[in-house]
PyMOL commands that place a pseudoatom at each C-alpha (Angstrom):
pseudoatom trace, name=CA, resn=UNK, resi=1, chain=A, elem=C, hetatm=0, pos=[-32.494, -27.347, -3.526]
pseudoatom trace, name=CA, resn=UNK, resi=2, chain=A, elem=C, hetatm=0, pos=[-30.539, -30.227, -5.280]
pseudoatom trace, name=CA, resn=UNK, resi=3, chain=A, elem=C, hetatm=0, pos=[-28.007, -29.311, -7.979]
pseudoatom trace, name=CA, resn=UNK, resi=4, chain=A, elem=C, hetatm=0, pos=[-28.010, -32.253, -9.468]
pseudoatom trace, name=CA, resn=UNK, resi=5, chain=A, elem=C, hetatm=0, pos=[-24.321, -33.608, -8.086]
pseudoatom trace, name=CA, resn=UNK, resi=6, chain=A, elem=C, hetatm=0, pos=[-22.482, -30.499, -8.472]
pseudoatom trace, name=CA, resn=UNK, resi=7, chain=A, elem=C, hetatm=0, pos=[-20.902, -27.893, -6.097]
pseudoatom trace, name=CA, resn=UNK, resi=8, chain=A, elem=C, hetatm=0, pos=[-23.451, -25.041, -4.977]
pseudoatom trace, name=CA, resn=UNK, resi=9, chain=A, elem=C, hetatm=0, pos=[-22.282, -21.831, -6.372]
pseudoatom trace, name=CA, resn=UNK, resi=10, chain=A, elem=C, hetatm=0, pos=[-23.160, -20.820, -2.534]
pseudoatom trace, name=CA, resn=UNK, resi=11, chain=A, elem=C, hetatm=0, pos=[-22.263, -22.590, 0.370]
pseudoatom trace, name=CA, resn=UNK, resi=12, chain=A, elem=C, hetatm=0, pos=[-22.642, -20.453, 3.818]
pseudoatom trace, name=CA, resn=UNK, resi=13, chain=A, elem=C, hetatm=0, pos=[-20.984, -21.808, 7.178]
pseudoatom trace, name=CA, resn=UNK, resi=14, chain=A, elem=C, hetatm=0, pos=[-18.783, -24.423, 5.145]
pseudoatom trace, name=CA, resn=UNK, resi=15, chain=A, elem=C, hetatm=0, pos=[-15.950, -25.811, 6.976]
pseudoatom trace, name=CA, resn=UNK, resi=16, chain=A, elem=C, hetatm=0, pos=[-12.167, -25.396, 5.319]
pseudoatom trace, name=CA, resn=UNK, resi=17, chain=A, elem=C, hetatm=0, pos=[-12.252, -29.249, 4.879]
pseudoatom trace, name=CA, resn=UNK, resi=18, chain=A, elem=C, hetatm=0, pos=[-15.801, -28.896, 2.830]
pseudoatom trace, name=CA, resn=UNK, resi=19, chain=A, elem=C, hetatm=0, pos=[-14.943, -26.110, 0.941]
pseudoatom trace, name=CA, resn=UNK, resi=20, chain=A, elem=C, hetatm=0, pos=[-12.040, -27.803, -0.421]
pseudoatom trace, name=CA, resn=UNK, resi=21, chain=A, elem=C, hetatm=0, pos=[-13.522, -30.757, -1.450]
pseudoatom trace, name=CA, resn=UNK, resi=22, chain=A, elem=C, hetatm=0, pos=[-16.322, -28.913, -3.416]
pseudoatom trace, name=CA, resn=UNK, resi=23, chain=A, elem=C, hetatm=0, pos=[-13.471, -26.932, -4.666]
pseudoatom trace, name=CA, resn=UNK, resi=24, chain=A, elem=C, hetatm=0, pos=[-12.092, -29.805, -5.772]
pseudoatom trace, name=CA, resn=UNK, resi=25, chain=A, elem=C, hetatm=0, pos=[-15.341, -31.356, -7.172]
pseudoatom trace, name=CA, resn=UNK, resi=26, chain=A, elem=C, hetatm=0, pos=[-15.766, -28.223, -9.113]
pseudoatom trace, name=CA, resn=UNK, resi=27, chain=A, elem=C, hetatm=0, pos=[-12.313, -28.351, -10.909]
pseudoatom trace, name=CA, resn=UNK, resi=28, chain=A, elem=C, hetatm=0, pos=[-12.847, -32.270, -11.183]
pseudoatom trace, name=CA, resn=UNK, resi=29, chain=A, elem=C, hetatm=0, pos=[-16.217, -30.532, -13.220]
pseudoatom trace, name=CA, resn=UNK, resi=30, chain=A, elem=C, hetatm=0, pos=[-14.755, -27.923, -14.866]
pseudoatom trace, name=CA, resn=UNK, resi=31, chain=A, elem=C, hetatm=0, pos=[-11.524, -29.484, -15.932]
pseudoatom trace, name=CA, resn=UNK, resi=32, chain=A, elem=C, hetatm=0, pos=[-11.795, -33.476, -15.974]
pseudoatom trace, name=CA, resn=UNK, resi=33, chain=A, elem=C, hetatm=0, pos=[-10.325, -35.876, -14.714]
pseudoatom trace, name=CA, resn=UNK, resi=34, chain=A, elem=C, hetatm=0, pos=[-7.375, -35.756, -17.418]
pseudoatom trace, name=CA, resn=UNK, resi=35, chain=A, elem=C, hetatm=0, pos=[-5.938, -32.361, -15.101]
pseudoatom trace, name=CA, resn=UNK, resi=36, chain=A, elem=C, hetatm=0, pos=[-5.984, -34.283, -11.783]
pseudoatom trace, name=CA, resn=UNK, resi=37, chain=A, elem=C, hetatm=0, pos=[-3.770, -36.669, -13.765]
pseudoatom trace, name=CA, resn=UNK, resi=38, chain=A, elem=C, hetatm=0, pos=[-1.347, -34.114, -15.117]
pseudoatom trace, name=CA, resn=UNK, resi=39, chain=A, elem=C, hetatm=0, pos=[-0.480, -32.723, -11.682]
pseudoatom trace, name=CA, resn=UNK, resi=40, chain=A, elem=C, hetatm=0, pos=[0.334, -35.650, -10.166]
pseudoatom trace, name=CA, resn=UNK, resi=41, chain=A, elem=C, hetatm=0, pos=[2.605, -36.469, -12.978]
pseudoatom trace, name=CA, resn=UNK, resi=42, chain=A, elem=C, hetatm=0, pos=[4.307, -33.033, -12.475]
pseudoatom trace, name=CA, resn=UNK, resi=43, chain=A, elem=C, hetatm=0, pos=[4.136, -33.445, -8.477]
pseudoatom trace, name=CA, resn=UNK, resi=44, chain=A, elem=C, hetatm=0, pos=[5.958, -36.701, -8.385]
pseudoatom trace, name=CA, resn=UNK, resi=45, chain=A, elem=C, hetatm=0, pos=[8.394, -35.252, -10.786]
pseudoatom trace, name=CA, resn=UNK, resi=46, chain=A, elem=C, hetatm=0, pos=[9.186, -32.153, -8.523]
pseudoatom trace, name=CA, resn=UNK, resi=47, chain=A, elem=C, hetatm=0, pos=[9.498, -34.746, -5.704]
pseudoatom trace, name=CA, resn=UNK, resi=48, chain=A, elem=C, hetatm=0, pos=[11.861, -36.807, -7.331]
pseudoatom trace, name=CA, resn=UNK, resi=49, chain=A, elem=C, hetatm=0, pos=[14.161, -33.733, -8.254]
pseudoatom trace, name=CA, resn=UNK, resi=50, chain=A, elem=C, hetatm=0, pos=[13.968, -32.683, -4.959]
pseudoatom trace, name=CA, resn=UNK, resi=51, chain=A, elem=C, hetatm=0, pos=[14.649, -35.785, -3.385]
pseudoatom trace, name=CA, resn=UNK, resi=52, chain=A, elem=C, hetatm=0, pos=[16.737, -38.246, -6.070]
pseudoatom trace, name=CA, resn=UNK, resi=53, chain=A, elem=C, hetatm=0, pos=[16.578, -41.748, -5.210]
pseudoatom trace, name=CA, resn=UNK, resi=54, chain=A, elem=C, hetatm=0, pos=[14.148, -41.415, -1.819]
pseudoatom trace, name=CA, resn=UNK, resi=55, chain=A, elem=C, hetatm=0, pos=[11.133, -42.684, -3.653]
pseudoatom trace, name=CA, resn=UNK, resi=56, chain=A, elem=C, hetatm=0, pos=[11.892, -46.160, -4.004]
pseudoatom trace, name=CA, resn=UNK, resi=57, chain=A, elem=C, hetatm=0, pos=[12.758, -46.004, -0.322]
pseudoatom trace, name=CA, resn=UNK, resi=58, chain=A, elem=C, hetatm=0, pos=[10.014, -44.543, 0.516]
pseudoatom trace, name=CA, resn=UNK, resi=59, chain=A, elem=C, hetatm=0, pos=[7.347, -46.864, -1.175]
pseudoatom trace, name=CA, resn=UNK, resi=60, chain=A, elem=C, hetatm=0, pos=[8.740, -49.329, 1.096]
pseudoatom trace, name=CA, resn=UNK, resi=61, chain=A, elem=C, hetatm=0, pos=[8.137, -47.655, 3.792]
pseudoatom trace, name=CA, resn=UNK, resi=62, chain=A, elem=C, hetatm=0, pos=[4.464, -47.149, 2.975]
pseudoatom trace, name=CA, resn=UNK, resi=63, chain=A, elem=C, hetatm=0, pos=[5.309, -43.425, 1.324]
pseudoatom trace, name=CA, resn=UNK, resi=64, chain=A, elem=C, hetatm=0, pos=[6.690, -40.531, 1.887]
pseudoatom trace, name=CA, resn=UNK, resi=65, chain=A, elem=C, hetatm=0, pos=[7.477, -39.493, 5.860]
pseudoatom trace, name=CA, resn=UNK, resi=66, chain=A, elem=C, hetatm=0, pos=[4.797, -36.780, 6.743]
pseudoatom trace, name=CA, resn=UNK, resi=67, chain=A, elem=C, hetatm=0, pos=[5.626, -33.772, 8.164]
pseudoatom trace, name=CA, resn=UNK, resi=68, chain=A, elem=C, hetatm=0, pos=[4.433, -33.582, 12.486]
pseudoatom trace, name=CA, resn=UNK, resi=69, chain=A, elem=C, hetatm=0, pos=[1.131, -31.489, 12.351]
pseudoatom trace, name=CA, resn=UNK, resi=70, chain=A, elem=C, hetatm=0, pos=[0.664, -28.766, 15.108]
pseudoatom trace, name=CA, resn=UNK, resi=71, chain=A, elem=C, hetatm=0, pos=[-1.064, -31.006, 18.024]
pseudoatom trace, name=CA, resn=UNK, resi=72, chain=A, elem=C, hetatm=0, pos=[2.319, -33.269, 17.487]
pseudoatom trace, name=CA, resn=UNK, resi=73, chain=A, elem=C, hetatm=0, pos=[4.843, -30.536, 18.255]
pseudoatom trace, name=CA, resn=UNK, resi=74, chain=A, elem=C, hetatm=0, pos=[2.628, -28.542, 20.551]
pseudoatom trace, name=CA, resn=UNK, resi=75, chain=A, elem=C, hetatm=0, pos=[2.887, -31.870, 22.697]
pseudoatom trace, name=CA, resn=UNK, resi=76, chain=A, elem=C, hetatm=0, pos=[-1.112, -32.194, 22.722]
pseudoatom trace, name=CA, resn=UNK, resi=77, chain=A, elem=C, hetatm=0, pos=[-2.963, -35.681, 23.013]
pseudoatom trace, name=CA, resn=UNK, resi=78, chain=A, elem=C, hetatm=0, pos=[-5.519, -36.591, 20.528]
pseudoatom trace, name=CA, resn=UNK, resi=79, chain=A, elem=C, hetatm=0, pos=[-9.277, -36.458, 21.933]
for i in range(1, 79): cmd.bond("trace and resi %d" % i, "trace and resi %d" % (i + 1))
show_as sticks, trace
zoom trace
């Protein structure tokens, strides 16, 4: 059953990665595209208070320096 582009209204067995991005898809829906705009404004803001002057730095760098995920730290290889 085809809805036509938007989120189902219920997904069973989803993965956390697919539920978020028809999560996402349903605010892009709901709220436009205007909101996804807006929180990027305030999220680079918050950044730049927390870390004054890094972001210049780090757009040279290619961004900002991500934080290790688990299989990092835990010493595990990638399969």
């Amino acid at each position: 059953m085809s809805t036509g582009g938007r989120p189902s209204s219920r997904v069973e067995h989803a993965t956390v990665q697919e539920a978020g991005r028809l999560g996402g898809l349903k605010l892009l829906h709901n709220r436009g595209r205007r909101h996804f705009v807006e929180i990027g404004k305030t999220g680079q803001q918050a950044m730049r208070r927390k870390y004054p002057g890094m972001a210049g730095e780090w757009g040279k760098r290619g961004g900002r320096p991500r934080k290790p995920n688990l299989a990092d730290v835990m010493g595990e290889a990638k399969k």
